[in-house]
Kinemage of the C-alpha trace (Angstrom):
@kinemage 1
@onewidth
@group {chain A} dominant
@subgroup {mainchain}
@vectorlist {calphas} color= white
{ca unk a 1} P -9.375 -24.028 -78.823
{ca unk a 2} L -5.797 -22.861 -79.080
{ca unk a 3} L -2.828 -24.074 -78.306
{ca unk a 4} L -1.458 -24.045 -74.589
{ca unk a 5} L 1.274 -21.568 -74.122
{ca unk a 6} L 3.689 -23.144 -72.117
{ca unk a 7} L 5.076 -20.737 -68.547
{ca unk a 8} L 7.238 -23.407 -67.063
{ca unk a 9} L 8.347 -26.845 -65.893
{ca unk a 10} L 8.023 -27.021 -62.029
{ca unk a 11} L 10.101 -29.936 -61.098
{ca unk a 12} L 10.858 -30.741 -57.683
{ca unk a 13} L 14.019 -31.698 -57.631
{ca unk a 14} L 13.828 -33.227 -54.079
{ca unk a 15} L 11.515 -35.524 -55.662
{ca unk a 16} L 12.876 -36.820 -58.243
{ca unk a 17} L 14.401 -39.853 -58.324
{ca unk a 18} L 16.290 -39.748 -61.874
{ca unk a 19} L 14.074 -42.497 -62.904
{ca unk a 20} L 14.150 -41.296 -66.471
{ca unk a 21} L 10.548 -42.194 -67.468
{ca unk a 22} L 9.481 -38.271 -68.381
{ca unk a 23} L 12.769 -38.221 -70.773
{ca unk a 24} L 11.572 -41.128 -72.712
{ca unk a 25} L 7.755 -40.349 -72.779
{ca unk a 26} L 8.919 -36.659 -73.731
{ca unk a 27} L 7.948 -36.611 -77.963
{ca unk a 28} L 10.507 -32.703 -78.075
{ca unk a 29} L 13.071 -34.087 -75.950
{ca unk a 30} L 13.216 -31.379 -74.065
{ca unk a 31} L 14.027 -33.468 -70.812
{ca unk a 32} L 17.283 -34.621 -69.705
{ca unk a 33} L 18.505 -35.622 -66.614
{ca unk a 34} L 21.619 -33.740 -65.388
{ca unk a 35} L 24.866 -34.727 -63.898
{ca unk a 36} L 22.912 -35.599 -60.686
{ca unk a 37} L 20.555 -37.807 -62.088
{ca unk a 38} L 17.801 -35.155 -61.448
{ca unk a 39} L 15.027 -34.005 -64.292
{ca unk a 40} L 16.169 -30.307 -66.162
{ca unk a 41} L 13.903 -28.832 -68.824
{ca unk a 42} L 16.956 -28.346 -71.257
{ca unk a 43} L 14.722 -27.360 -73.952
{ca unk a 44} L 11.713 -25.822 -72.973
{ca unk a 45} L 11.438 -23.679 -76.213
{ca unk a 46} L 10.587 -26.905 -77.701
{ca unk a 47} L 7.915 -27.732 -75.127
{ca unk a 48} L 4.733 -28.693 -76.760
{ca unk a 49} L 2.678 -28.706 -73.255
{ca unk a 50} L 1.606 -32.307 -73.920
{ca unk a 51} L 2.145 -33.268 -70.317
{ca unk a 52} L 3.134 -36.947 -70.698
{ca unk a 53} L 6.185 -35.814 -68.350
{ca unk a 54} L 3.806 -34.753 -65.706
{ca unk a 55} L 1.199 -37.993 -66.039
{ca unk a 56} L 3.651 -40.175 -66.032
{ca unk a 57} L 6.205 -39.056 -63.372
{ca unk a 58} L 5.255 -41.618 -60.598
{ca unk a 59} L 6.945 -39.551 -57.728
{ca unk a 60} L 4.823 -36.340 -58.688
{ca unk a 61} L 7.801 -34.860 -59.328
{ca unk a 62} L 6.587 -32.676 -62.482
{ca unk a 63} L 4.054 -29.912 -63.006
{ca unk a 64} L 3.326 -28.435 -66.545
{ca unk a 65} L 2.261 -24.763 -66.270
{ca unk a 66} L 0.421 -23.295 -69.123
{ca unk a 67} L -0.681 -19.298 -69.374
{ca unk a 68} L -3.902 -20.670 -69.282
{ca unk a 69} L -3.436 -21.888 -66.024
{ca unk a 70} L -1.689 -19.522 -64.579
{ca unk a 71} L -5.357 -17.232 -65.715
């Protein structure tokens, strides 16, 4: 099985609650939150398509997209 290719972060901004859980779960930190509080991918070349950000978002807020997925 290879490894997912990450195509990008969905976040839904209007969801997000700057909560700040997905930054700390995130092993690349390639999550920040912004000057609004609000989750940014700010390094999704690092992105290892792990999807702790997206399991443990509790408003639903993130979606991982992988090539494979997109198939």
């Amino acid at each position: 099985m290879s490894k997912p290719k990450l195509k990008e972060h969905r976040i839904r901004r209007d969801w997000c609650k700057g909560c700040g859980i997905c930054v700390a779960f995130c092993p690349k930190q390639v999550l920040e939150l912004d000057e609004q509080e609000k989750a940014v991918a700010k390094r999704p070349q690092d992105c290892i398509c792990c999807k702790l950000c997206e399991l443990r978002c509790p408003d639903l807020a993130i979606e991982i997209v992988t090539e494979e997925d997109a198939s």
